[in-house]
Residue, then its C-alpha position, 0 to 999 in steps of 0.5 A: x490480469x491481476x496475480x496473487x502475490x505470495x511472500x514465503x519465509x521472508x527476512x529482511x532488515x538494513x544490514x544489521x540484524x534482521x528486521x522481519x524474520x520468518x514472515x509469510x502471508x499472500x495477498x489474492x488478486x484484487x483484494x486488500x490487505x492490512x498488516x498491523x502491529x505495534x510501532x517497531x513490529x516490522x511492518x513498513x520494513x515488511x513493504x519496503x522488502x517486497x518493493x525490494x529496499x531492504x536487504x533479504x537474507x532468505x526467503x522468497x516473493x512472488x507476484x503470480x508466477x514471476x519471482x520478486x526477491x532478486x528484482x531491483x526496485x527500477x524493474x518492479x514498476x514495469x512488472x505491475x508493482x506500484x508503492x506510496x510511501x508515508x512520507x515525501x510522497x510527492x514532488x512539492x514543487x510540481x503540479x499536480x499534473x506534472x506529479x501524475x505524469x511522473x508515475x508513467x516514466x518507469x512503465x508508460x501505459x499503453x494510452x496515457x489520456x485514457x489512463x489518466x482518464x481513469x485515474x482522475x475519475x477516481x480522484x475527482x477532488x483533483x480535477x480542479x487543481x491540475x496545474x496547482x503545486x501539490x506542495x499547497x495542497x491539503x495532506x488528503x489531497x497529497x495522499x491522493x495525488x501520491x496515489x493517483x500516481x502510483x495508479x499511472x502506470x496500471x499496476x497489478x499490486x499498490x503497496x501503501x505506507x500508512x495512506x492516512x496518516x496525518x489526516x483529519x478525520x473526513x479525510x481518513x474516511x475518504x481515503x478508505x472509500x477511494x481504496x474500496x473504489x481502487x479494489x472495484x477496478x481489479x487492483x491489488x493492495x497492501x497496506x500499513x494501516x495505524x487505524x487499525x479498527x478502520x481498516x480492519x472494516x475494509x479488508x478482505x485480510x489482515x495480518x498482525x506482526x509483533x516483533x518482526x514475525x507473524x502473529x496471527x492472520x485472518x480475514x478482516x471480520x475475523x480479526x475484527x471480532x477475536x477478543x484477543x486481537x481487539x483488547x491487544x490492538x483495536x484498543x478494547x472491545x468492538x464499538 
């Protein structure tokens, strides 16, 4: 069963000043949510912080009942929180198979066949190129391997790092499409998004940082139809 996640009063950074202040927002079960913002707005510090890689000063986490802010990144995995950062997110040198297995070490899952089953359903573009090095695959097909992992081990919440960036456009409209699909499955997801009208569509919310705090939240038609945000951050009015 999938759990809210709640993020109270959060602020974080790397030891200097503070990165993110005072942020709030929640995330409910099985929905996707996108933070958005401009470049320096705190948003990857805002995931890195809820996958515990940040030093936080106050506030709190929580997944459903279970208090977040003191974890270890190596106890998250096993409590239902999987992440796919931007960059370096997969094993090159590996296949893609070996790469999937990886995702099952810090939380196996009850039936590892069954699970990978499920996962390489969702990424059929995968089934071809299991014992292919995911260094010679195309940044889509990373993307999807970096996913297909984080899938492994059953999470609750997937946190993801700008899942398209880089990507040529058929991709990034996949992408998209496998996170709507990944959503049907009962999975949480929050995400960094640059493509912000692209998202925006597909979100059930989304909340716009600027300068490390909260700027506005809303769902994703909401925001997708205030004039304010589409002249400060969708790039002018709705097409």
């Amino acid at each position: 069963m999938t759990e809210q996640l709640s993020v109270t009063g959060l602020t974080a950074g790397y030891g200097g000043p503070p990165i993110i202040e005072d942020i709030s927002l929640s995330v409910e079960p099985g929905e996707i949510a996108v933070v958005l913002g401009p470049n320096g707005a705190g948003k990857s510090t805002l995931l890195k912080t809820i996958f515990a890689l940040t030093s936080v000063s106050a506030g709190t986490i929580r997944l459903g009942e279970r208090e977040l802010t003191e974890c270890r990144t190596s106890a998250l995995v096993p409590l239902g929180v999987s992440a796919v950062p931007q960059n370096r997110n997969v094993f090159p040198s590996m296949t893609v198979d070996e790469n999937l297995d990886v995702g099952t070490y810090a939380a196996p899952p009850a039936d590892q066949k069954a699970t990978r089953e499920r996962v390489l359903s969702l990424f059929p573009d995968l089934k071809g190129k299991l014992r292919q090095p995911a260094g010679e695959l195309s940044g889509g097909q990373r993307q999807m391997v970096a996913m297909g992992r984080a899938l492994m081990s059953e999470p609750k919440l997937v946190l993801l790092d700008e899942p398209t960036a880089g990507l040529s456009p058929a991709y990034l409209e996949r992408i998209f499409d496998l996170l709507l699909d990944i959503r049907k499955t009962g999975i949480t997801i929050l995400m960094v998004e640059q493509n912000a009208r692209q998202a925006l569509q597909i979100a059930d919310h989304g909340h716009i940082l600027v300068n490390g705090r909260n700027h506005v939240s809303g769902t994703g038609e909401e925001l997708l139809g205030d004039k304010d945000v589409r002249r400060l951050f969708l790039g002018g009015a709705a097409g």
